[in-house]
VEXDREN-2710 file (C-alpha; in Angstrom, 1 decimal):
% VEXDREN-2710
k/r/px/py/pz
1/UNK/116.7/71.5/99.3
2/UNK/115.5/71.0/95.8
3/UNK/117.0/72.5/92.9
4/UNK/113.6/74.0/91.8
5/UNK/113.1/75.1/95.4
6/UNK/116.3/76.7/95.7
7/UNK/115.9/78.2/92.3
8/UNK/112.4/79.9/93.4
9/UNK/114.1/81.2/96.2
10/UNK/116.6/82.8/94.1
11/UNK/113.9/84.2/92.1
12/UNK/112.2/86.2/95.1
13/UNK/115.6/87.6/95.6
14/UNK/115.5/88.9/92.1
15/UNK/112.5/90.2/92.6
16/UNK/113.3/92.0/95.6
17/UNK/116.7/93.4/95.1
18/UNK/116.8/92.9/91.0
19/UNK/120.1/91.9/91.5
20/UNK/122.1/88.5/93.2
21/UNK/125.8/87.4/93.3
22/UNK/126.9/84.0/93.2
23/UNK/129.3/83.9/95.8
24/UNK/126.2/85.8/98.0
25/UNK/124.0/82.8/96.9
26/UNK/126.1/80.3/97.8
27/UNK/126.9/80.9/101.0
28/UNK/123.4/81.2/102.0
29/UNK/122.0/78.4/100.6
30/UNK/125.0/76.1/101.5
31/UNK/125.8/75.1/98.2
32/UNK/129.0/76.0/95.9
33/UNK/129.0/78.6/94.1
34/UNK/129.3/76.1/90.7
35/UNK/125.8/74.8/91.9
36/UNK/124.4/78.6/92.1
37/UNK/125.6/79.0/88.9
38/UNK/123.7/76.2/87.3
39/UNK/120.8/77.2/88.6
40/UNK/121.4/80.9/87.0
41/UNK/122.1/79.5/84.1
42/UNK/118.7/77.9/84.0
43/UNK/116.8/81.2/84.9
44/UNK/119.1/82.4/82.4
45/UNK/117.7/79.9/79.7
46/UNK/113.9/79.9/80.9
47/UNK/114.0/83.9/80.1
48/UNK/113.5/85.1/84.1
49/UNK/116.9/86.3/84.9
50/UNK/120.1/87.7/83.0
51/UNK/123.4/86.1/83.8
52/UNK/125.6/89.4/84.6
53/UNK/129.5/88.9/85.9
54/UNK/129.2/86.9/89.1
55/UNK/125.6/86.7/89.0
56/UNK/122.5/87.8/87.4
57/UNK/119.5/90.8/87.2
58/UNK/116.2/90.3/86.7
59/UNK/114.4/89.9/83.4
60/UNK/112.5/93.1/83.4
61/UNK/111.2/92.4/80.2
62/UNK/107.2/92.3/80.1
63/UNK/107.1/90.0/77.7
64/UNK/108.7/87.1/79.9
65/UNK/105.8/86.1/83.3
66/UNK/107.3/85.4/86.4
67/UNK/105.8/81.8/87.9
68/UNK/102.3/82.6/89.9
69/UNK/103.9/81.8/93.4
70/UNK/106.3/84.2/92.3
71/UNK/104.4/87.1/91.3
72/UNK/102.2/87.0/94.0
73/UNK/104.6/88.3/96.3
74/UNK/105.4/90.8/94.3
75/UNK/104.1/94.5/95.5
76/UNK/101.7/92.7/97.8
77/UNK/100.7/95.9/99.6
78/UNK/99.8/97.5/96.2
79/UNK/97.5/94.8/95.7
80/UNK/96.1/95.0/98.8
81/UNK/95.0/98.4/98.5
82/UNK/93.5/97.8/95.3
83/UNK/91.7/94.6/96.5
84/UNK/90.2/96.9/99.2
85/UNK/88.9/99.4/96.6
86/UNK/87.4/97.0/94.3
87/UNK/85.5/95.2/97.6
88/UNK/83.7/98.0/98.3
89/UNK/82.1/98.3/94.6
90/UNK/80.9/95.0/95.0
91/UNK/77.7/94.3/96.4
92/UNK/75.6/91.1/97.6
93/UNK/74.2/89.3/94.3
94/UNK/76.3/90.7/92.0
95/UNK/77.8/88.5/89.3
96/UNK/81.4/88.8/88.4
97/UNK/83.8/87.5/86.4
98/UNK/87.6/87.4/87.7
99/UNK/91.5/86.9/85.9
100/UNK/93.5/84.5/86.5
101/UNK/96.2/87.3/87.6
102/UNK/97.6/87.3/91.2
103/UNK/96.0/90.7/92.0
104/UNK/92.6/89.4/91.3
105/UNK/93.7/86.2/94.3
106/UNK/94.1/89.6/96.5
107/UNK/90.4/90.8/95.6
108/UNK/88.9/87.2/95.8
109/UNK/90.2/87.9/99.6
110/UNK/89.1/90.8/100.2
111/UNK/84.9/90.7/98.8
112/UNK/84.7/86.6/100.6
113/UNK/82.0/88.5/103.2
114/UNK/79.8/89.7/100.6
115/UNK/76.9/87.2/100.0
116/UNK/75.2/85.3/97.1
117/UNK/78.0/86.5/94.6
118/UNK/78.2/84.3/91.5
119/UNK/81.8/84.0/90.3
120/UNK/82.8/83.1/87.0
121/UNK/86.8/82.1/87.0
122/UNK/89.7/80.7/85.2
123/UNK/92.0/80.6/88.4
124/UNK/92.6/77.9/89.9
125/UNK/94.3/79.6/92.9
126/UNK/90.8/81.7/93.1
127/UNK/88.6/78.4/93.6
128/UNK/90.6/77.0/95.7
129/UNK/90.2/80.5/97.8
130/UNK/86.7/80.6/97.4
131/UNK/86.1/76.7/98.3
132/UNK/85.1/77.4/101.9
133/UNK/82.8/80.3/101.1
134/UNK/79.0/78.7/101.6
135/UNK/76.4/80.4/99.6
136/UNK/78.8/81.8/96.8
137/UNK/78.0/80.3/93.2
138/UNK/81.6/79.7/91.6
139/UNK/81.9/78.6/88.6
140/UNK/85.7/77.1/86.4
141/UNK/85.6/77.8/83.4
142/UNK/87.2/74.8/82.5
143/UNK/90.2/74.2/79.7
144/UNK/93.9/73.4/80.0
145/UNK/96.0/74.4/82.7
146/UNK/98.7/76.3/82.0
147/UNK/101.8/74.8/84.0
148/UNK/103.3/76.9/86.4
149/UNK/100.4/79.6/86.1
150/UNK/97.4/77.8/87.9
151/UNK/95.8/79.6/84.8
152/UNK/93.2/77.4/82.6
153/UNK/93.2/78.7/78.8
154/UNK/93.0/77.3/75.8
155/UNK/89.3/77.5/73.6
156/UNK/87.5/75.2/76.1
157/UNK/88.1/78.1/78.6
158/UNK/87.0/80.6/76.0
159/UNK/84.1/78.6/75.2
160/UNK/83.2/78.5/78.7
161/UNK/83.8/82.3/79.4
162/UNK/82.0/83.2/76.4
163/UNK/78.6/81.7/77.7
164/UNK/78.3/83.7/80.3
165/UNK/77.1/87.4/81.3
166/UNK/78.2/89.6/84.6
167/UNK/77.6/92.7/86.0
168/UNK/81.0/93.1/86.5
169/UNK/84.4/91.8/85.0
170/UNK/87.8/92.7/86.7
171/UNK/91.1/92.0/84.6
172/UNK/94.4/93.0/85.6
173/UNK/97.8/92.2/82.9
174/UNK/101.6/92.8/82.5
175/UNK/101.1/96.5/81.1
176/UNK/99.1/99.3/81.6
177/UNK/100.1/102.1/78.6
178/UNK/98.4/105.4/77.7
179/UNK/97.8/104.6/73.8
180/UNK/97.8/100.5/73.6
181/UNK/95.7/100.3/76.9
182/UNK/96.3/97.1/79.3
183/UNK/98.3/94.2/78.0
184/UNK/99.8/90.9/79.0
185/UNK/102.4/88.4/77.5
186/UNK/101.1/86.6/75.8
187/UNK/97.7/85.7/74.0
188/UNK/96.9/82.5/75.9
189/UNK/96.6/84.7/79.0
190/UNK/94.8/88.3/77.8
191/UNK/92.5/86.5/75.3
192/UNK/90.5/85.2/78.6
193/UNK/90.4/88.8/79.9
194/UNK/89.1/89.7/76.6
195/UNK/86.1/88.0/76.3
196/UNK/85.6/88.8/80.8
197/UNK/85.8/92.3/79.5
198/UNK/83.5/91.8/76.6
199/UNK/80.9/90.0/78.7
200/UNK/80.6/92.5/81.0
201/UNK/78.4/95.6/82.0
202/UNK/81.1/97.3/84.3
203/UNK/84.7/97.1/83.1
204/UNK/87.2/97.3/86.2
205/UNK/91.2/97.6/85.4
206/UNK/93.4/96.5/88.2
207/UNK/96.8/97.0/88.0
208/UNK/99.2/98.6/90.0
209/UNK/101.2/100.7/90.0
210/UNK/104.2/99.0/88.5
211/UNK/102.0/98.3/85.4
212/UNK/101.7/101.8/84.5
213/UNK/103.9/102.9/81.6
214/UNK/105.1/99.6/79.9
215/UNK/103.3/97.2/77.2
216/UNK/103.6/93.8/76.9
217/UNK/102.9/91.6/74.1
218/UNK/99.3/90.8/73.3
219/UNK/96.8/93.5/74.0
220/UNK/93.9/93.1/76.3
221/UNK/92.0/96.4/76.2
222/UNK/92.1/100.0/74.9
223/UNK/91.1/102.8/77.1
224/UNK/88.2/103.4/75.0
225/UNK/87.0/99.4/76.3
226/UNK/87.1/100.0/80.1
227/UNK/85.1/101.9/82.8
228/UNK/86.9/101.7/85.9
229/UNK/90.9/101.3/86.5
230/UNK/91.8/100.7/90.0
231/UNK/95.3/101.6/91.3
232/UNK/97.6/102.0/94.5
233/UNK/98.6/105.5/94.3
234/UNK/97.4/108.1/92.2
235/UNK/98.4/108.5/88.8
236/UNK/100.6/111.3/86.6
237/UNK/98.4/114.3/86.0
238/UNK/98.5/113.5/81.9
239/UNK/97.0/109.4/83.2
240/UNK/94.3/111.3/85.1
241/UNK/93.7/113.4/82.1
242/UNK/93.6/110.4/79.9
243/UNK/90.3/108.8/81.8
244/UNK/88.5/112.0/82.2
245/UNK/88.9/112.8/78.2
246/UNK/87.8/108.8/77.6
247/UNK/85.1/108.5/80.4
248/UNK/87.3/106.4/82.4
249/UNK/87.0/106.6/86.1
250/UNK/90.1/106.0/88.0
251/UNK/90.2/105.0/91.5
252/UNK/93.4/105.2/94.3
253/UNK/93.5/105.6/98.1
254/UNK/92.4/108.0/99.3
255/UNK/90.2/108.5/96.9
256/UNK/86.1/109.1/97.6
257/UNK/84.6/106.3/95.5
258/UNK/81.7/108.1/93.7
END
């Protein structure tokens, strides 16, 4: 096994448990326990875990993005339910634009039956998705990839975003917070969903429910710039209060979609 394999793996871990110990770790990959910690040290270095006494804890800091292979897995049933949500306010035709965030991969999934959708992108991971669906217009918006994030940012992508107008625009981020609204870590990624947001007639917020409460560091949108948020479970009574006083509508399961 690689290092960079075996160091991925140890990442799940962390994002499963929050917590590993060397001795744990080496045993199970079959590798000693000076090797395990190496590889802590490097997650230690890179920002994604903190080295603890005979191990290490996740970085729970919002300002520090997990890999995309590794965030995907993360709270994939929460995703799912919003995915199934957002597919049902999505009809043949429409034109959408979509993040480059692993809960908007879920989505792409779950609307691939609707027809004659024109999809404007910065995700790689969401072409590639998309690249067996027949009479779907997608469209890459171009720019430089962003290593490790099959993201493309950078002003070519804004350039490209910028030039086009949906009906709808679904952003998700790092942070979901009652007075700084929805934010991510950093402004290479929620500039993007800035201009999605901007070029759209219907605003939808994805974000689950491990978003809510926390801000990261480069804000996407206030409350005041979204119609729609789109959860996995329903919110605090003072969140629901929130969207009613700004006009937001907020949809969870079990939920009538109105």
């Amino acid at each position: 096994m690689l290092a960079l394999e075996r160091r991925n793996l140890i990442l799940e871990k962390l994002q499963e448990e929050k917590r590993v110990v060397v001795s744990e770790l080496s045993q199970l990959y079959g590798v000693s326990e000076e090797t395990i910690r190496r590889d802590l040290d490097k997650l230690d270095k890179d920002g994604l875990a903190v080295k603890s006494y005979g191990g290490a804890v996740i970085n729970e800091n919002t300002s520090i993005d997990m890999p995309f292979n590794i965030r995907k897995k993360k709270n994939v049933a929460g995703k799912q339910k919003i995915a199934e949500l957002i597919a049902e306010m999505i009809q043949d035709g429409d034109h959408i634009a979509m993040d480059a965030s692993t809960t908007s991969v879920f989505i792409a999934k779950a609307i691939k039956q609707k027809e004659r959708i024109t999809l404007v992108t910065n995700s790689i991971e969401i072409v590639i998705e998309l690249a067996d669906v027949s009479d779907w217009d997608i469209i890459s918006s171009g720019g430089r990839l962003k290593e490790g994030y099959l993201a493309l940012v950078g002003p070519k992508a804004i350039e490209a975003l910028d030039s086009y107008n949906v009906e709808i625009a679904i952003v998700s981020g790092k942070g979901f917070d009652l007075e700084r609204g929805l934010t991510d870590s950093n402004e290479e990624f929620a500039q993007p969903k800035r201009v999605m947001l901007k070029s759209a007639k219907h605003r939808i917020i994805a974000v689950d429910k491990t978003k809510f409460g926390k801000i990261a560091f480069s804000q996407i949108a206030g409350l005041s710039e979204m119609d729609i948020v789109v959860t996995d479970e329903k919110p605090a009574d003072e969140w629901l209060a929130r969207f009613k006083q700004m006009g937001v509508r907020c949809y969870y399961p079990g939920q009538r979609l109105q």
